[in-house]
C-alpha positions in Angstrom: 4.9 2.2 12.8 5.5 0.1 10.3 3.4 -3.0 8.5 6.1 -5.2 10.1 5.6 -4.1 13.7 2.0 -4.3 13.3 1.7 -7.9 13.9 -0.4 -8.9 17.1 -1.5 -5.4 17.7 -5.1 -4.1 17.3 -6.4 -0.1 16.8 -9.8 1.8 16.5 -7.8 3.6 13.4 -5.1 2.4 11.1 -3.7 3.9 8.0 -1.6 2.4 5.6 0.1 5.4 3.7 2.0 5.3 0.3 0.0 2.6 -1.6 1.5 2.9 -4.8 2.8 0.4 -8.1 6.7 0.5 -7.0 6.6 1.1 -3.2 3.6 -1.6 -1.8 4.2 -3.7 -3.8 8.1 -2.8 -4.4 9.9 -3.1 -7.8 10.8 -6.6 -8.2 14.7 -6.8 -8.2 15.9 -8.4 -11.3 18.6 -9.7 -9.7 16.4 -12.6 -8.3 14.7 -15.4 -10.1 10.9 -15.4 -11.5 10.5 -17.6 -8.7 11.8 -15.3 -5.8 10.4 -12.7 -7.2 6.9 -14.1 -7.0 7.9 -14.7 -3.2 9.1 -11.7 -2.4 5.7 -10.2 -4.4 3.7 -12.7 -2.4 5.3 -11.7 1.3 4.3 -7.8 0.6 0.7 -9.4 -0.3 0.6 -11.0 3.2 2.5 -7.8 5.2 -0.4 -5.7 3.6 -3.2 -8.5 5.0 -1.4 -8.3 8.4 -2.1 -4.2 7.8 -5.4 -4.8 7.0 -6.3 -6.7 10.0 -5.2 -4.6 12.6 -8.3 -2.2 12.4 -10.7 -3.3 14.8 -14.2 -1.9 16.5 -14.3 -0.4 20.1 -17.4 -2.1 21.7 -17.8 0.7 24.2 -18.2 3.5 22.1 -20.7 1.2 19.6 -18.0 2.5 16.5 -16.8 0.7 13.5 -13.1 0.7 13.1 -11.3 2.6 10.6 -9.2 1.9 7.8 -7.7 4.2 4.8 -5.1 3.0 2.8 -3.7 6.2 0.9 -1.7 6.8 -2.0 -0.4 10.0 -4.1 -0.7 10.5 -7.5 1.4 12.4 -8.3 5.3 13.4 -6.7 8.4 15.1 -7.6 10.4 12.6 -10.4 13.3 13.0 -8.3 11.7 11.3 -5.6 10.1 9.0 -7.1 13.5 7.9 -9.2 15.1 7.8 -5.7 12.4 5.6 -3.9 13.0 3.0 -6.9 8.9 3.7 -8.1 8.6 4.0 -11.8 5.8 6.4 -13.3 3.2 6.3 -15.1 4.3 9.4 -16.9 6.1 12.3 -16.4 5.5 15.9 -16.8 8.7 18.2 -16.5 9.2 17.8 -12.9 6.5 15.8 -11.4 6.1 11.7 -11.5 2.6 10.4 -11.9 2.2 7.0 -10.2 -0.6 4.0 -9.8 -2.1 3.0 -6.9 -0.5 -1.0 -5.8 -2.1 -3.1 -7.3 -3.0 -4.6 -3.8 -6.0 -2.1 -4.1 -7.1 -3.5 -6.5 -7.3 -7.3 -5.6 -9.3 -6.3 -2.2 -12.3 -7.1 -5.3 -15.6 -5.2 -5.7 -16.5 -5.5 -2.0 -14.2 -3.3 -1.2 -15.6 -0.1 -0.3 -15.3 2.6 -3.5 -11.9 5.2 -3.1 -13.3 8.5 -2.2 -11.2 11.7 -3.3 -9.6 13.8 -0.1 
């Protein structure tokens, strides 16, 4: 499902997948103003929130909900030239990326990435 069609809807688990600089948030297009870009930059920063919301606690089974918000680090170059996402670096083949910079605006209450 997408962040989109999450709106209104509620689950135990959610998982936002592909959090990386390029895709959440997307490359600004440079065919748009500083001014739309900051909007269009500002409507991913609320699609994320709408995300982030949907995870909520199942009173019957006494459980928190869950919420992981993933990212790669590293993918092939050809995908990532394709998906529009611009590297951090490249080796031969592969694309190294950053995590969106969403991640890091959730602050220091967040709780700390954990390596899968």
């Amino acid at each position: 499902m997408s962040l989109h069609k999450s709106k209104g809807l509620i689950s135990p688990v959610v998982v936002i997948a592909g959090c990386i600089e390029g895709l959440l948030p997307a490359a600004p297009d440079p065919d748009k103003s500083p001014q739309e870009q900051q909007a269009d930059l500002e409507e991913q920063r609320r699609l994320l929130y709408v995300g982030l919301t949907r995870v909520k606690a199942v009173p019957e089974s006494n459980q928190p909900g869950v919420l992981l918000l993933t990212y790669s680090r590293s993918m092939t170059l050809a995908d990532a030239m394709q998906s529009g996402i611009r590297p951090a670096r490249v080796s031969y083949a592969d694309a190294f990326v950053n995590a969106s910079r969403f991640i890091r605006e959730l602050g220091p209450s967040a709780p700390p990435p954990r390596a899968g």
